[in-house]
N, C-alpha and C positions, 0 to 999 in steps of 0.2 A: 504785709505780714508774711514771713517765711511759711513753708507748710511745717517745719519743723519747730513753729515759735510758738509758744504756751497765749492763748487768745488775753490771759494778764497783764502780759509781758510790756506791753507798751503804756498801758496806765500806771504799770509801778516807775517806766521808765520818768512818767511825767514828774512821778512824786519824786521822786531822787530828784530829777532836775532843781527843782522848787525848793526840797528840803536844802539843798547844795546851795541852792542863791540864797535860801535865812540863814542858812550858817556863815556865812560869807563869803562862800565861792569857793573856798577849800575844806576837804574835808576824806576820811577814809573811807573803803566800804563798810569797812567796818561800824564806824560813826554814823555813818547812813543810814545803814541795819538798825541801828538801838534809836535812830534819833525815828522812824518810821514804824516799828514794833516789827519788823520783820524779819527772818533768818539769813546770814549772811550770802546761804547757799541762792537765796533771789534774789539778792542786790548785785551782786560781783558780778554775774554775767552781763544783767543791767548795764551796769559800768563800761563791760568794756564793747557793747553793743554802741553805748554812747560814744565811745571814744573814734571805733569805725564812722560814727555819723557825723564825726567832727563836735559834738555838741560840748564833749569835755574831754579835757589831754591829762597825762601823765604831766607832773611837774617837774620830774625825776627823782626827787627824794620819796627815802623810803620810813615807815615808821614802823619800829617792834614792839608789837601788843603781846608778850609772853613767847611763846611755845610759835612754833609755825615760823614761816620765812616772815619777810617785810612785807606791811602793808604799802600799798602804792597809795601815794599822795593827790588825790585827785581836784582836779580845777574847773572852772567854767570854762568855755574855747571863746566863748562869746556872752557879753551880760545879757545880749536879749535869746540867751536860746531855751531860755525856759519858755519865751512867747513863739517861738518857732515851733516847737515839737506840740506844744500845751494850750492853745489860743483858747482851750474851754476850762473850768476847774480840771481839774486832776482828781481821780476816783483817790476815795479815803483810804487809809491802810486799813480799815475792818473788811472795806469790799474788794480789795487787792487779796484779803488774806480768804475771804468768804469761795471769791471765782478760783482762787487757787486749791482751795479746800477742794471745792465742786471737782476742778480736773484730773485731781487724785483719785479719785471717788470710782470705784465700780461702775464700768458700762450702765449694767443693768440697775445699779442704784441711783444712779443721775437719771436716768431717762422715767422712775420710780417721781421723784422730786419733782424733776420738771412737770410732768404731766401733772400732778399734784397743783404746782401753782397755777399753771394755765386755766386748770377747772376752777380757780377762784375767779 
C-alpha cells in the first residue's frame, strides 16, 4: 500500500473486482458505485488503480450517463483476477463505507473512538 493510499482502498478494490465478475465482467464506474452503495468519487480511482495492475482494461467504448464526459467501459483483464487480488471474502460495502467514514474523521475524534472500543 502506497503512503498516499486510503488504508480502504484495497478492500473496495476487492469489491469492484467481485461486483464486476456478477455483473458480467463489464460494467461502468459508475454501475459499480450504485451496484456497491458507494460514491463514485471511491470507485473511479479504484478502477483505474485496477487497470495500472492489469486486473481490468478500458474496452475502448464509452457510455453517456447525462451531464459529464463518457463513462469508460470497464472489463475483467483476466476471469480469475478477482482470485488474485481477493483470495479471502472482500470487506462488505457497510465496512468499506464505515473505515472510510473513520479516515474522514478528526484526528482527535478517531483516536476518541478507538480508545473507546479497545477498552471493551
Amino acid at each position: 500500500m502506497s503512503p498516499h493510499q486510503k488504508p480502504w482502498a484495497k478492500g473496495l478494490e476487492s469489491l469492484c473486482l467481485i461486483k464486476l465478475k456478477e455483473l458480467g465482467g463489464t460494467a461502468t464506474a459508475h454501475t459499480l458505485a450504485a451496484a456497491i452503495l458507494q460514491p463514485m468519487a471511491n470507485v473511479s480511482p479504484r478502477m483505474n488503480a485496477l487497470a495500472i495492475a492489469g486486473l481490468v482494461r478500458d474496452t475502448g467504448r464509452r457510455v453517456s450517463e447525462g451531464r459529464g464526459r463518457p463513462l469508460i467501459v470497464w472489463t475483467l483483464a483476466d476471469a480469475d483476477a478477482v482470485h488474485i487480488l481477493a483470495p479471502e471474502p472482500a470487506l462488505k460495502a457497510h465496512q468499506i463505507d464505515l473505515l472510510a467514514r473513520l479516515d474522514a474523521m478528526p484526528a482527535r475524534e478517531r483516536g476518541y473512538l478507538l480508545n473507546a472500543v479497545q477498552q471493551r
